[in-house]
PDB file of N, CA, C and O in Angstrom:
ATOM      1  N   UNK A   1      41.511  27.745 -69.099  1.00  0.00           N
ATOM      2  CA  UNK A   1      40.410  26.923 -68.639  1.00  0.00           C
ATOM      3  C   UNK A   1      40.575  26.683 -67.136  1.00  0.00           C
ATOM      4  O   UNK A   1      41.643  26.431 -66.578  1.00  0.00           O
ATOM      5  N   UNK A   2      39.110  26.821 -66.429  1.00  0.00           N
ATOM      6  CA  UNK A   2      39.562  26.876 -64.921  1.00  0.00           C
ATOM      7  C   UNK A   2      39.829  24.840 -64.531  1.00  0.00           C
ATOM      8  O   UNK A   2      39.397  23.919 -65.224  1.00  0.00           O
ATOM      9  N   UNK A   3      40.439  24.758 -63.571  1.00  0.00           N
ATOM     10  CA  UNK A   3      40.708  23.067 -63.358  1.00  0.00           C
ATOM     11  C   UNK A   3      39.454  22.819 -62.454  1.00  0.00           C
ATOM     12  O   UNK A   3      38.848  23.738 -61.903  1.00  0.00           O
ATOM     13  N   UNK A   4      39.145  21.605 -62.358  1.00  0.00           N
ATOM     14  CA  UNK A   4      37.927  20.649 -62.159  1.00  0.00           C
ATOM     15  C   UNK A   4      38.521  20.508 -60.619  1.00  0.00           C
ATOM     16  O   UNK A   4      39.616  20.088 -60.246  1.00  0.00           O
ATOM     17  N   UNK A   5      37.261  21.073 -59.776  1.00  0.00           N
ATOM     18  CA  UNK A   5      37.273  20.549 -58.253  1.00  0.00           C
ATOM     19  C   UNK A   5      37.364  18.901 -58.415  1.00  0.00           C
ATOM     20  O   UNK A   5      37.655  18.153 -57.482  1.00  0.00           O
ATOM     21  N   UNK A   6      37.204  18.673 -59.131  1.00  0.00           N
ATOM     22  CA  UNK A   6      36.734  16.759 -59.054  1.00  0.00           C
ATOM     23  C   UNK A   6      38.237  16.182 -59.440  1.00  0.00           C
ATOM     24  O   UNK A   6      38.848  16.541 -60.446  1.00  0.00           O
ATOM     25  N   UNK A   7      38.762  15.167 -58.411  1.00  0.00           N
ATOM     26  CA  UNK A   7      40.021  14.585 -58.792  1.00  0.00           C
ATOM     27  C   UNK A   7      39.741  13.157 -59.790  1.00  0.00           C
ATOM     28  O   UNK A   7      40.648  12.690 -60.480  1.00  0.00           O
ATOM     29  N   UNK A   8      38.800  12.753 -59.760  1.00  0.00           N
ATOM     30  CA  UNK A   8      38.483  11.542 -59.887  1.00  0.00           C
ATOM     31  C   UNK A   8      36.824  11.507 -60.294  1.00  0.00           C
ATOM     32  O   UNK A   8      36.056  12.349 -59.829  1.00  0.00           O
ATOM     33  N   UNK A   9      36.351  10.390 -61.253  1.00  0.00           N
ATOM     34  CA  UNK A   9      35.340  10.065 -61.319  1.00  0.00           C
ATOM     35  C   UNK A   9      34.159   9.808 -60.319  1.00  0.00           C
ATOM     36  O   UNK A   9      32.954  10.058 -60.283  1.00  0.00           O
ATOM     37  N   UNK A  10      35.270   9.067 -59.370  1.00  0.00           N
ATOM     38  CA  UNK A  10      34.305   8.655 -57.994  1.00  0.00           C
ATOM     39  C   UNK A  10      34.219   9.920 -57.243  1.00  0.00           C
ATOM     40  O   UNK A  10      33.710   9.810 -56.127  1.00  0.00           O
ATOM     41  N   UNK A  11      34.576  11.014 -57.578  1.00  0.00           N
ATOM     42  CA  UNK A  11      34.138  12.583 -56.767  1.00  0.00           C
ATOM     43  C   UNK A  11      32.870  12.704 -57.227  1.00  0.00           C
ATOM     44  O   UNK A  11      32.027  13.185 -56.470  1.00  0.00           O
ATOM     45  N   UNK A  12      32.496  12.277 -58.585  1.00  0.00           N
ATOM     46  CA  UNK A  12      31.540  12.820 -59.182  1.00  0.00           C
ATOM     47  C   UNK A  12      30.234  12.939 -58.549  1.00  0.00           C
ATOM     48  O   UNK A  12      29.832  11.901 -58.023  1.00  0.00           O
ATOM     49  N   UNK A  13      29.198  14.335 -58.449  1.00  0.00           N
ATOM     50  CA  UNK A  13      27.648  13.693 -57.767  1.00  0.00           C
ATOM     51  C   UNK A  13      26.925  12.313 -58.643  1.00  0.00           C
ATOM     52  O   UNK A  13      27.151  11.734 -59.705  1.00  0.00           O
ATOM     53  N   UNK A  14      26.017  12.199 -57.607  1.00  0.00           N
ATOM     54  CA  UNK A  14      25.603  10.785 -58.881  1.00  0.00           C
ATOM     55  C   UNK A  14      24.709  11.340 -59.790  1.00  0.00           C
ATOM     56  O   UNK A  14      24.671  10.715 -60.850  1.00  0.00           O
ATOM     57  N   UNK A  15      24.073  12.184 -59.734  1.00  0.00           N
ATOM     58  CA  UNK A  15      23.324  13.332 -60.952  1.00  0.00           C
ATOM     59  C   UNK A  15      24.342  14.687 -60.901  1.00  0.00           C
ATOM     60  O   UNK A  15      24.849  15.242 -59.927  1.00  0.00           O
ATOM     61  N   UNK A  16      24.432  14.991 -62.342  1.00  0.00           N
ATOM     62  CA  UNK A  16      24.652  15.929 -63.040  1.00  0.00           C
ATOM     63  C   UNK A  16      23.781  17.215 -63.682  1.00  0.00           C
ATOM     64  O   UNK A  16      23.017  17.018 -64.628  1.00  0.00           O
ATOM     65  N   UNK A  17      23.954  18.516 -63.105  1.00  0.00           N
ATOM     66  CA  UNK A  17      23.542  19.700 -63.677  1.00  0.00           C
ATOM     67  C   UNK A  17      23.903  20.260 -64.702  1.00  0.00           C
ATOM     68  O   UNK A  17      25.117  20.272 -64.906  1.00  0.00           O
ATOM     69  N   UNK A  18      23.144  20.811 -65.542  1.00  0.00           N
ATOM     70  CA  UNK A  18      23.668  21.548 -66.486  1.00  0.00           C
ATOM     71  C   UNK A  18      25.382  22.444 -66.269  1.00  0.00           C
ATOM     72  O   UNK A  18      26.383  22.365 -66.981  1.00  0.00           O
ATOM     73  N   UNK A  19      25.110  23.346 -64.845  1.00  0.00           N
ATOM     74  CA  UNK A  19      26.329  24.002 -64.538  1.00  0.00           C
ATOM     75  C   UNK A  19      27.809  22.977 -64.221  1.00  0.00           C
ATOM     76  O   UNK A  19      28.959  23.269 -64.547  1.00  0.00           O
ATOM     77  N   UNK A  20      27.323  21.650 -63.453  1.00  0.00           N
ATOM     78  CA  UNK A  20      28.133  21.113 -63.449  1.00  0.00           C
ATOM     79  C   UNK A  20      28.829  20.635 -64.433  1.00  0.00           C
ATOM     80  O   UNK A  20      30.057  20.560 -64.464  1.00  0.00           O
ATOM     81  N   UNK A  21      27.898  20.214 -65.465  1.00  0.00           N
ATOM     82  CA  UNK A  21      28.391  19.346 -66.805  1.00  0.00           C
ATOM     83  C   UNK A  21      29.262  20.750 -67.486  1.00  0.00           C
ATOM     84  O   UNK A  21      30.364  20.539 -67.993  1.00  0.00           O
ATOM     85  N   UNK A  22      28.871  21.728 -67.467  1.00  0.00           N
ATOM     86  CA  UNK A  22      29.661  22.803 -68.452  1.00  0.00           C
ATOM     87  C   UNK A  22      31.150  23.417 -67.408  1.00  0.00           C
ATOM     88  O   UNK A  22      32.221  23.835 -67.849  1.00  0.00           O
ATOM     89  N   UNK A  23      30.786  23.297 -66.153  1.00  0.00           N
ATOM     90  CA  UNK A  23      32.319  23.201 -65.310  1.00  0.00           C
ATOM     91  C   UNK A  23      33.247  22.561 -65.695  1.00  0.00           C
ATOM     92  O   UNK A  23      34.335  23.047 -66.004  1.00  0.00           O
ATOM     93  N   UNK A  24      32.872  21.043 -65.744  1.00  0.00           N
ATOM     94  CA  UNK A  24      33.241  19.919 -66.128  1.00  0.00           C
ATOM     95  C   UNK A  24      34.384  19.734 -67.389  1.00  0.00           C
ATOM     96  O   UNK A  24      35.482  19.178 -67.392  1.00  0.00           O
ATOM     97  N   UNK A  25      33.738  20.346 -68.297  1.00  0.00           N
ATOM     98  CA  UNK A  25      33.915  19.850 -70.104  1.00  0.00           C
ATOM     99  C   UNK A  25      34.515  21.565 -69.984  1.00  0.00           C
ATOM    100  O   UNK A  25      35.427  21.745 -70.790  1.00  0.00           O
ATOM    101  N   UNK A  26      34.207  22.712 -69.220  1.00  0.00           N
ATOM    102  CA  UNK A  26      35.087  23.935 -70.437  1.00  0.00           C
ATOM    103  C   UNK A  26      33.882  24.231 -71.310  1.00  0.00           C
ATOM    104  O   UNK A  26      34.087  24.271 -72.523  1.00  0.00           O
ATOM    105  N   UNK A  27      32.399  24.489 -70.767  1.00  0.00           N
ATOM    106  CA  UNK A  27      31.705  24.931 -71.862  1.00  0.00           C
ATOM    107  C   UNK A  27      30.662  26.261 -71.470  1.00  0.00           C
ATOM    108  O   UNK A  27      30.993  27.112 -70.645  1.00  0.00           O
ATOM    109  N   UNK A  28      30.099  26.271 -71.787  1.00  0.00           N
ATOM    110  CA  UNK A  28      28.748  27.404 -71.352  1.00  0.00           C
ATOM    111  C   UNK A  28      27.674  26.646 -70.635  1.00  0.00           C
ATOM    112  O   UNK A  28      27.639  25.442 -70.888  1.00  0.00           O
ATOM    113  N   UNK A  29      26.666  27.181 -69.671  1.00  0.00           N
ATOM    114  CA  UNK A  29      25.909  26.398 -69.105  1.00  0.00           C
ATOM    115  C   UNK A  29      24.864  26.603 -70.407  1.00  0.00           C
ATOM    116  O   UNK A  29      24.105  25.648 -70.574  1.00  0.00           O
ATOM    117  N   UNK A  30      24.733  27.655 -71.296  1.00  0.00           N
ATOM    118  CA  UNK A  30      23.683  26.978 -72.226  1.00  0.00           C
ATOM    119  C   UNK A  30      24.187  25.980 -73.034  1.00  0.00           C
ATOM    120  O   UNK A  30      23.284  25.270 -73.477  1.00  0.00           O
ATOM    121  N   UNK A  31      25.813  25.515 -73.557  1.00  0.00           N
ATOM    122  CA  UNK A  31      25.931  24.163 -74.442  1.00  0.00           C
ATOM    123  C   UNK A  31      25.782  23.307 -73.508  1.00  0.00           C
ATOM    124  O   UNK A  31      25.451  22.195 -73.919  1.00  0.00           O
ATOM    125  N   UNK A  32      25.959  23.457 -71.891  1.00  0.00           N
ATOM    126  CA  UNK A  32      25.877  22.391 -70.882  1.00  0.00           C
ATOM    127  C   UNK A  32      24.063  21.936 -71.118  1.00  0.00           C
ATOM    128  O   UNK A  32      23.583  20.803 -71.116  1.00  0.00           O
ATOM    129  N   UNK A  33      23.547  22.898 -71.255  1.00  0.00           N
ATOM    130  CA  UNK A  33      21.579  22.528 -71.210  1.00  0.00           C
ATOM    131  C   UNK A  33      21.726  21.866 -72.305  1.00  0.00           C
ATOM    132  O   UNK A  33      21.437  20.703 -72.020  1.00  0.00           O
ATOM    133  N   UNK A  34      21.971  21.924 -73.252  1.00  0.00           N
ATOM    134  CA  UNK A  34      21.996  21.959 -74.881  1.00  0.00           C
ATOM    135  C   UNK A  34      22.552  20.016 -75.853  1.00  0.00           C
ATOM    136  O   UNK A  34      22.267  19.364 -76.857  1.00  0.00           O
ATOM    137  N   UNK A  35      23.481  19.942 -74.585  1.00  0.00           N
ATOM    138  CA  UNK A  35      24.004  19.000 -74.139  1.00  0.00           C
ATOM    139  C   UNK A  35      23.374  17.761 -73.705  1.00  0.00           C
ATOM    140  O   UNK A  35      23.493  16.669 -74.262  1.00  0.00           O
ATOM    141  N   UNK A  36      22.673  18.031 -72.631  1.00  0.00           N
ATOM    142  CA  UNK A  36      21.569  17.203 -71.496  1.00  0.00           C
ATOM    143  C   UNK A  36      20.498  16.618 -72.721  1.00  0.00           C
ATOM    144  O   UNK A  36      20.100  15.453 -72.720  1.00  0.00           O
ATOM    145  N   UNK A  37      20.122  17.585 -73.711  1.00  0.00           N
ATOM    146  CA  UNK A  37      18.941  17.314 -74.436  1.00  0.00           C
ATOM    147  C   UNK A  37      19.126  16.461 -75.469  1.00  0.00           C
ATOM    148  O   UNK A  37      18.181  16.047 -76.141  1.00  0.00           O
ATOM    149  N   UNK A  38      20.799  16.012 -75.754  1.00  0.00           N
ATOM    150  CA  UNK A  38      20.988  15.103 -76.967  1.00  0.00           C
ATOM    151  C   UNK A  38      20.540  13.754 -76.430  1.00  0.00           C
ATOM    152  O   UNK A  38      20.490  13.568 -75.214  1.00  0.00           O
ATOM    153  N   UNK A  39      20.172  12.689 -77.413  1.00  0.00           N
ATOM    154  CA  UNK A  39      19.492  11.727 -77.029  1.00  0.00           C
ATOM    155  C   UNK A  39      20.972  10.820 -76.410  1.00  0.00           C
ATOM    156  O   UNK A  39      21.029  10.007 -75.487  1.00  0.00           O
ATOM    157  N   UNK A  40      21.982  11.288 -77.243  1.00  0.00           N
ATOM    158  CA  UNK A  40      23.037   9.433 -76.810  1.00  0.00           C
ATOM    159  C   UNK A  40      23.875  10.239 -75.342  1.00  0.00           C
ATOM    160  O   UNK A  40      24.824   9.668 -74.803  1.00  0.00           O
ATOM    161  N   UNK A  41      23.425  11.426 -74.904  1.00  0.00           N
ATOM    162  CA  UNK A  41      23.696  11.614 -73.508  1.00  0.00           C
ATOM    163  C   UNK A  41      22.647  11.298 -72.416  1.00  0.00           C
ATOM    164  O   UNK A  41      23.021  11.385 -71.246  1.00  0.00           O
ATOM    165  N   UNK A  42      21.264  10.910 -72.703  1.00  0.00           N
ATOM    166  CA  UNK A  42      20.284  10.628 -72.045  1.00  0.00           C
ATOM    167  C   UNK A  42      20.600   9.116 -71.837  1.00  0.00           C
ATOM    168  O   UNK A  42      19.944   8.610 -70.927  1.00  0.00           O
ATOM    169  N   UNK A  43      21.581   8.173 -72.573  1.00  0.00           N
ATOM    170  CA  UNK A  43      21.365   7.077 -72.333  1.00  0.00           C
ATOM    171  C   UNK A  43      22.084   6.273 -71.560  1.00  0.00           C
ATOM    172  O   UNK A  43      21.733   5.105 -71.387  1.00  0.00           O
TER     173      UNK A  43
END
């Protein structure tokens, strides 16, 4: 698994992309889209 440019939370952008979120977690940018669309991550 490649390691996260981000050291810290507070690196984080304040919005999140699909590509970022699947960088992030170790996933595919389609489970990253796939992801975005569940409701208890919208909230």
């Amino acid at each position: 698994m490649k390691e996260s440019i981000y050291k810290s939370y507070d690196e984080l952008p304040l919005f999140l992309n699909a590509e970022t979120i699947s960088g992030l977690l170790g996933i595919s940018s389609t489970t990253g889209y796939e992801l975005m669309q569940k409701k208890i991550f919208l909230c």
